[in-house]
C-alpha positions in Angstrom: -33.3 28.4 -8.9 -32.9 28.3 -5.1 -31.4 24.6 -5.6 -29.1 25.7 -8.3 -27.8 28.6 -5.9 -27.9 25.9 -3.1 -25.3 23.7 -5.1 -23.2 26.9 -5.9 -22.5 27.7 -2.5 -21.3 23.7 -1.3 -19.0 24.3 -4.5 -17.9 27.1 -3.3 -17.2 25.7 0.0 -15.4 23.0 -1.1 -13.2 25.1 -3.1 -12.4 27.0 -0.1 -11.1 24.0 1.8 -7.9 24.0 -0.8 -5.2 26.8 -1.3 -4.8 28.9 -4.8 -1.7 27.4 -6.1 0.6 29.9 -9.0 0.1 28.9 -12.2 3.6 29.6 -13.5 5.9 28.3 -10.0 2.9 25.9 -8.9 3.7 27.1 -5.2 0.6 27.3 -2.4 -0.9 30.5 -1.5 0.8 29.3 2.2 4.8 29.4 0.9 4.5 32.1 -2.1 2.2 34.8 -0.2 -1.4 36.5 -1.0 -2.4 35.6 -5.1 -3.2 37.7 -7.3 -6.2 36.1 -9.9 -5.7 37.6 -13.3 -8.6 35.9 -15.5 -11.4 32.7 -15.6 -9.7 31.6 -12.3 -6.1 32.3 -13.3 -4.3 33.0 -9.8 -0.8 33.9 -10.4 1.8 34.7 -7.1 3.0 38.3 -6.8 7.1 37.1 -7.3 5.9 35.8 -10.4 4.3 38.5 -11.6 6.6 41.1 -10.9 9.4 38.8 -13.0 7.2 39.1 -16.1 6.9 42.9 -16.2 10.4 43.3 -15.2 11.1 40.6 -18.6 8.6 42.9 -20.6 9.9 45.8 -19.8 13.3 45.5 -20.0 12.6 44.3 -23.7 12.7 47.1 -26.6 10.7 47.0 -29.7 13.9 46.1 -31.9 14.2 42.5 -29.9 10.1 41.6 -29.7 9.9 42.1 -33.4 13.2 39.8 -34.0 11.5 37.3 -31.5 8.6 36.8 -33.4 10.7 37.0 -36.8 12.1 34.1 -35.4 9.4 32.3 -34.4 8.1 32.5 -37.9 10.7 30.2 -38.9 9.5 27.7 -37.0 5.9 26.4 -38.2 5.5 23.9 -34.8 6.3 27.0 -32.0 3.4 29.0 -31.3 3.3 31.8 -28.7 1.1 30.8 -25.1 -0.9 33.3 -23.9 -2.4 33.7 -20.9 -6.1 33.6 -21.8 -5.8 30.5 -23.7 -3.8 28.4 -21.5 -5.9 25.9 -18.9 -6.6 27.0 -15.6 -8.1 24.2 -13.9 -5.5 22.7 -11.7 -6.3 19.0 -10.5 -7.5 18.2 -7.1 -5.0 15.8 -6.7 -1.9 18.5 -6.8 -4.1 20.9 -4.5 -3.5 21.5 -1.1 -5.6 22.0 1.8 -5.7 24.5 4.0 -4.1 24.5 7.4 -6.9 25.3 10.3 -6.3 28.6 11.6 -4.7 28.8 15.2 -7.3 30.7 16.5 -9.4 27.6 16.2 -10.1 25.2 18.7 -8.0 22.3 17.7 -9.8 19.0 18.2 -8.5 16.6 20.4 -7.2 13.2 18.9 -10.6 11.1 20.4 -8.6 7.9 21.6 -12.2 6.2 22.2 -12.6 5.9 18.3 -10.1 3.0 18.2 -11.1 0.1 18.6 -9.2 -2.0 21.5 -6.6 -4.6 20.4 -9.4 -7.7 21.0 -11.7 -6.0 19.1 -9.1 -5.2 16.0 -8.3 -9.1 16.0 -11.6 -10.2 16.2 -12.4 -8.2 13.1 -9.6 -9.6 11.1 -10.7 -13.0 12.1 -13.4 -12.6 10.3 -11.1 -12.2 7.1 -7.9 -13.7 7.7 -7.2 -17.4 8.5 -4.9 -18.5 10.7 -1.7 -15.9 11.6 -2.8 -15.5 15.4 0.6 -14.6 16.6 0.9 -11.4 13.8 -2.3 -10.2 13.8 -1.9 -10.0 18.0 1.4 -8.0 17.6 -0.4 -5.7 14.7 -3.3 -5.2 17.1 -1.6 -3.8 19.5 1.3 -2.0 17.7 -1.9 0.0 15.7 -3.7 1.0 18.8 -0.6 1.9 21.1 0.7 4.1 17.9 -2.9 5.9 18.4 -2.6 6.0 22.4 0.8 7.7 21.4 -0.3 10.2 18.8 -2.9 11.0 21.8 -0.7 11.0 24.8 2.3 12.7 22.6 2.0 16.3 24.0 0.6 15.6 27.2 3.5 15.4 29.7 7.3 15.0 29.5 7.6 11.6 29.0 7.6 10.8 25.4 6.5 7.3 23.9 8.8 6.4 21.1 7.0 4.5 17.9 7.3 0.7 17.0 7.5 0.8 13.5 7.2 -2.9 12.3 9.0 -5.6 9.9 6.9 -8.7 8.7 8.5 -11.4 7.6 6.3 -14.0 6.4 6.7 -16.4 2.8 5.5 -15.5 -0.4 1.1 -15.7 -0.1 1.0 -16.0 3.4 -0.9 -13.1 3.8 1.1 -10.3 4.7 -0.3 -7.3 2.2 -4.1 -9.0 2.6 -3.3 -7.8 6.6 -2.0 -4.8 6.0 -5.2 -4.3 3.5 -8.0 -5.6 6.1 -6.5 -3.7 8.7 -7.1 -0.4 6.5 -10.5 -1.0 5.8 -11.5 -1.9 9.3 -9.8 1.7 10.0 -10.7 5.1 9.9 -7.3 6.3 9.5 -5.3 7.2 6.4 -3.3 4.0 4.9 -0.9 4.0 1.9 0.7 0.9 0.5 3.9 1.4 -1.2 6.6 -0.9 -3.0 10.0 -0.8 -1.7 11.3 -1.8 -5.6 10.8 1.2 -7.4 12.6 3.4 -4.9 15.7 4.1 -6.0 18.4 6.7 -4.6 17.9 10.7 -5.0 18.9 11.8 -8.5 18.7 8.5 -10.3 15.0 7.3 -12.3 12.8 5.7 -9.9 10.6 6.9 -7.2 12.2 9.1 -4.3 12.3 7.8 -1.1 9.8 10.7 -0.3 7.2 9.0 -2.9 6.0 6.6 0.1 4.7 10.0 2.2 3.1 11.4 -1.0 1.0 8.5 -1.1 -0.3 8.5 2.4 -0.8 12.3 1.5 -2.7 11.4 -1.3 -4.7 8.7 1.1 -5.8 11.3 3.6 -7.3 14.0 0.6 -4.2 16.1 0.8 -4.8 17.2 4.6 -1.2 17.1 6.1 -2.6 16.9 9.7 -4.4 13.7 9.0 -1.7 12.1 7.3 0.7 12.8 9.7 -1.5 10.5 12.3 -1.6 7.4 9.4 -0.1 4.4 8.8 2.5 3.5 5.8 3.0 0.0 4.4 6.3 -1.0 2.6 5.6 -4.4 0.9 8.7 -6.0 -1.2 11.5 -4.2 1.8 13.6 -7.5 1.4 14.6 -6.1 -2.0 16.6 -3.1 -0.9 18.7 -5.7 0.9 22.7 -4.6 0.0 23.9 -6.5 -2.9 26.5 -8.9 -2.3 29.6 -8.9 -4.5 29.3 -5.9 -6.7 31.5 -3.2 -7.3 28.4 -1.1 -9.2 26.8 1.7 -7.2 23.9 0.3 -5.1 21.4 2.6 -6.0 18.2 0.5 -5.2 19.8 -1.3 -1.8 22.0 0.2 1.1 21.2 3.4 -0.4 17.7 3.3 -0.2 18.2 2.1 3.4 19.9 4.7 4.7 17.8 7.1 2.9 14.7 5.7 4.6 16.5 6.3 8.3 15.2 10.3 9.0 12.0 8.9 7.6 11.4 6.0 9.7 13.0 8.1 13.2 10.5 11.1 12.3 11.8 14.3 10.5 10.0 17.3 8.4 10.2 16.1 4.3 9.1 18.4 1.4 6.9 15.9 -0.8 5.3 16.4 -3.7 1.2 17.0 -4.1 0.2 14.5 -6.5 3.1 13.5 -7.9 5.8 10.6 -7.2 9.3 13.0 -8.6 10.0 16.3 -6.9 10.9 17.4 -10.6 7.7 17.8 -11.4 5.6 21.0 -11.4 3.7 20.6 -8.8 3.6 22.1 -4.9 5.7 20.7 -2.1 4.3 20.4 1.3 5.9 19.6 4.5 4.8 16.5 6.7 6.7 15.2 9.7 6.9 11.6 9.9 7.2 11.5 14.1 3.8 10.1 14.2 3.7 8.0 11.2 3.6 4.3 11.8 5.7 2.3 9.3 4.9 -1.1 8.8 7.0 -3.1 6.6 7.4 -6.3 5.1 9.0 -8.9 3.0 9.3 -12.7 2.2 13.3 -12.1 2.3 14.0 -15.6 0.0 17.0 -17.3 1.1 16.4 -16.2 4.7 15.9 -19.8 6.1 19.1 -21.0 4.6 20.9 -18.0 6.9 19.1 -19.0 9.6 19.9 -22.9 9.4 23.2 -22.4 8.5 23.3 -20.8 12.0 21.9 -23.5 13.9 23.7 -25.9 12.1 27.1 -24.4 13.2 25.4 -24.6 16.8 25.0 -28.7 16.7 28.0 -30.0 18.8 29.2 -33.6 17.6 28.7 -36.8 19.8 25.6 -39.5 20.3 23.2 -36.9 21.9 24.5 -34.1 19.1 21.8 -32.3 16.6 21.5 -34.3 13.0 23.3 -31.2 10.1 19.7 -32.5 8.7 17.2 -31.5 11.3 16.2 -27.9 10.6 15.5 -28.5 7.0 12.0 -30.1 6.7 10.9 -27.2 9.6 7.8 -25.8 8.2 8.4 -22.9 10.8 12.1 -22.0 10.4 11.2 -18.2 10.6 10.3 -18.1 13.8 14.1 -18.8 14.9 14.8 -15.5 12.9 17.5 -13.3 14.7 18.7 -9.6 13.7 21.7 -10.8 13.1 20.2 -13.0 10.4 18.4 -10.2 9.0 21.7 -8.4 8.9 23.7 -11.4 7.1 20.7 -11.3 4.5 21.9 -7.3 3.6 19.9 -5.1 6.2 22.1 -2.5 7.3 22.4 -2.2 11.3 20.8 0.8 11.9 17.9 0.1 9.7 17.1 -3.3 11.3 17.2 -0.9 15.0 14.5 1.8 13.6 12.1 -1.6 13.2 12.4 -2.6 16.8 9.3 -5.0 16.5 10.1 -7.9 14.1 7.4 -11.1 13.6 6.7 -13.8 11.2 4.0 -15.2 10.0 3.6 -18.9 9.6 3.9 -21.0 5.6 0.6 -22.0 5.1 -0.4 -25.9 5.9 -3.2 -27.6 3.8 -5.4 -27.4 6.5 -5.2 -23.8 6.4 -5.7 -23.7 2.9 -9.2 -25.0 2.7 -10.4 -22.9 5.8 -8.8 -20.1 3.2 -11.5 -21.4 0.8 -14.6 -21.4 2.5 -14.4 -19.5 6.0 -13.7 -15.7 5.4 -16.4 -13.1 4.9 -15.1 -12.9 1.1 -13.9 -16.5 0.7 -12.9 -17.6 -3.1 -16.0 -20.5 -2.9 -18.5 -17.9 -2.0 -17.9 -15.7 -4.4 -18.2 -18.0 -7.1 -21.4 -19.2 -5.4 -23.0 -15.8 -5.5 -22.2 -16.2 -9.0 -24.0 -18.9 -10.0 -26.8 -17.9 -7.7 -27.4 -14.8 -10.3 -28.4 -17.8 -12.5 -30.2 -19.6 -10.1 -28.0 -22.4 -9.5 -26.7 -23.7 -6.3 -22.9 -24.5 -6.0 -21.1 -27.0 -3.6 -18.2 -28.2 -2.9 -17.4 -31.6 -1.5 -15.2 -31.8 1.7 -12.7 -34.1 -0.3 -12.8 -32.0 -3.2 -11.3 -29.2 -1.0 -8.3 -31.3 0.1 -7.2 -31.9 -3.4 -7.5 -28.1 -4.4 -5.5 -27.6 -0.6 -3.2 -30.1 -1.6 -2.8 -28.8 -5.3 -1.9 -25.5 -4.0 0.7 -26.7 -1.6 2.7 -28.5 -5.2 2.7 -24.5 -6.4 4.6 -23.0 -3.5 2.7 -19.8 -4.0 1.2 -19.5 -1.2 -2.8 -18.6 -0.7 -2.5 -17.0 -4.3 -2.3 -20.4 -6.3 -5.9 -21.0 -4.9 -7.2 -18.6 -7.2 -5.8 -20.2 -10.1 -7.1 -23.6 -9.7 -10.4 -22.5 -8.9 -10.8 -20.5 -12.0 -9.3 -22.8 -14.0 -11.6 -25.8 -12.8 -14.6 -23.7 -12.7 -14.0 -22.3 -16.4 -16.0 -25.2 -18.2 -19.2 -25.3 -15.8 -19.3 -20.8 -15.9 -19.4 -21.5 -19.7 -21.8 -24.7 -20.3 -24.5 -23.4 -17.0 -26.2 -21.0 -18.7 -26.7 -22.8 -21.7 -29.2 -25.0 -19.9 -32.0 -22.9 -17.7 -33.0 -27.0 -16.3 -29.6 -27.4 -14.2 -30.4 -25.8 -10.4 -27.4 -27.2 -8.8 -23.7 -28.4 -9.5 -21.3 -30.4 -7.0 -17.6 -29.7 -7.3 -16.2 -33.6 -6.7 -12.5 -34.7 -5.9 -12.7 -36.8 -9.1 -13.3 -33.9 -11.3 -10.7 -32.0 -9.4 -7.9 -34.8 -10.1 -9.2 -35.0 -13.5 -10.6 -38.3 -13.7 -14.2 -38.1 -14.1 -17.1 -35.1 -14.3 -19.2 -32.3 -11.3 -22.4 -33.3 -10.3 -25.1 -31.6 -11.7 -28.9 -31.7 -10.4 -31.5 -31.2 -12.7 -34.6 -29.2 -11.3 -36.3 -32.1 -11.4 -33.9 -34.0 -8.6 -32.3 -35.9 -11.1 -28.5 -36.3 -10.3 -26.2 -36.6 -13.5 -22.4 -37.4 -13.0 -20.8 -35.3 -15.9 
């Protein structure tokens, strides 16, 4: 009994952490005043309530008995009452409630975040390679925090560095973003730049990206106002070039996204992605949001040697028209007037005043992708086959071929995946078949397809499949 009552009350307490919302305007007990709960949990707000008598009263028998006259004619319309319709509101649209002034507000404790060494060194353990960006992320993450600590202290205000990746496709720019969050205690949202589409048109509002983070930090407004917001795919709201059509996904999704990346008060929805739906709106300011966001932005290194090109002077000591185009790191010579050429309007290019790349991945990098990080591709599959008591290796040589198989695909780390699945299909089918196997060697001949894996019988008896 006491344990049943012991549960009630952490319910209870829970339940207290979130506002009533109205059932008919879906409005927080914060913007539409004191609720007034009718029945089973039904919370209604007083404006509301008031409308319905006033609708009730001002209706004389003669027009109630013609509404339901009418009604009749109809088989599919029913009438909704009150005590039938569902009260439960989900969590998800629920706000919580703001701490009371007369609280003592805890301090932002700096001393939680990690320092920048420590942030890299963690992401080592899970990325390969990308020294320069995950420096410049390091940092820009725990100087947003010193700011968000520092921000009310004195008169000297630290202005944000909101951040634009540029990097090719599957060179790791979301996997960052997504280590960096889990190393974290801080809110994180990751949002998709190609759905948004300008106010009034179908599509995600511009707002969408905040309800997300919202979402991320349990609908607390005062945590999510300290988080961090990732924009992946921003080099497709680039302007469109040559069209006399409105530009509803591009430039005017850009220069929606302005107020939001300087810092301003937006009304976003609880739960939701539209502000058309019925759910409550909630106020966050965005002056101590960090925006990171990033792009491959194809096309970019013909901008950029087109450039340089026009730079060579003629003569015997003049630049070849041919030298920039087998650079593996033409990138790195990015400008913001590049940027700009490629269709990022001016001033959105100055609200993202740090801009880095990140390096095309080399073959070499691609087989220390394989086998180094924490949750490398190999060792999952090992832990696999360990469940059926069978060990898995992979030859040194057999890793340059997948490398160099990855590299024909131009996809970047992604392609690894696919080879490895599809070369390990046959032996995750045929191993447990046979309980004798107890270990299988992954060989560069069976990767290029001209001969079999290695497979040890317990008995140390090597067969070449």
């Amino acid at each position: 009994m006491s344990e049943e009552k012991d549960s009630l009350t952490e319910e209870q307490k829970h339940e207290d952490e979130y506002e009533k919302v109205c059932y008919i305007c879906h409005r927080p007990e914060s913007k539409a005043g004191k609720m007034i709960e009718l029945m089973d949990g039904l919370t209604i707000c007083s404006d509301c309530l008031q409308k319905s008598f006033n609708s009730v009263s001002q209706m004389d028998p003669e027009s109630y008995r013609e509404l339901m006259e009418f009604s009749k004619k109809f088989p599919s319309m029913q009438m909704i009452h009150l005590s039938d319709a569902p009260t439960e509101i989900p969590k998800r649209q629920r706000v919580k409630k703001k701490k009371s002034q007369q609280e003592p507000q805890k301090a932002f404790d700096i001393k939680s975040i990690p320092a920048p060494h420590k942030i890299k060194a963690s992401l080592d353990d899970y990325v390969i390679g990308q020294e320069h960006a995950k420096k410049v992320i390091s940092v820009a993450v725990y100087n947003h925090y010193k700011r968000v600590a520092t921000g009310t202290m004195d008169d000297i205000e630290i202005e944000k560095s909101n951040m634009l990746m540029i990097g090719p496709t599957g060179c790791g720019k979301t996997y960052l973003v997504k280590t960096l969050a889990r190393l974290l205690d801080v809110p994180l949202a990751i949002a998709d730049a190609t759905s948004l589409t300008e106010a009034g048109y179908i599509g995600d509002d511009i707002e969408s990206v905040v309800s997300k983070l919202l979402a991320a930090a349990d609908n607390d407004v005062e945590r999510a106002e300290k988080g961090i917001i990732f924009i992946d795919e921003i080099d497709k709201i680039a302007k469109k070039k040559n069209t006399n059509q409105r530009d509803v996904s591009g430039e005017s999704v850009q220069q929606g996204m302005l107020k939001l990346l300087e810092g301003s008060d937006v009304e976003v929805p609880v739960g939701a992605n539209s502000k058309n739906a019925m759910v409550p709106l909630e106020t966050v300011n965005t002056r101590n949001i960090l925006f990171i966001c990033g792009g491959a932005f194809p096309g970019l290194e013909d901008i950029i040697k087109e450039r340089l090109n026009k730079q060579s002077s003629m003569g015997f000591r003049a630049d070849l028209k041919d030298k920039y185009d087998s650079d593996p790191n033409i990138l790195e010579k990015v400008t913001i007037e590049d940027i700009r050429k490629f269709g990022m309007i001016p001033e959105f290019i100055g609200r993202l005043p740090i801009i880095f790349t990140l390096e095309g991945l080399t073959k070499e990098m691609l087989v220390k992708i394989l086998k180094e990080p924490k949750n490398a591709i190999l060792k999952q599959y090992q832990k696999l086959l360990a469940l059926d008591e069978v060990q898995l290796e992979f030859e040194e040589e057999a890793l340059e071929a997948i490398a160099a198989r990855a590299l024909e695909k131009k996809t970047g780390a992604r392609a690894l995946r696919a080879i490895i699945e599809e070369i390990m299909l046959d032996i995750m089918y045929e191993i447990p078949k046979d309980d004798n196997i107890g270990k299988v060697t992954i060989t560069r001949e069976y990767i290029e397809n001209t001969g079999g894996p290695q497979i040890t019988l317990r008995g140390d008896l090597a067969i070449y499949g």
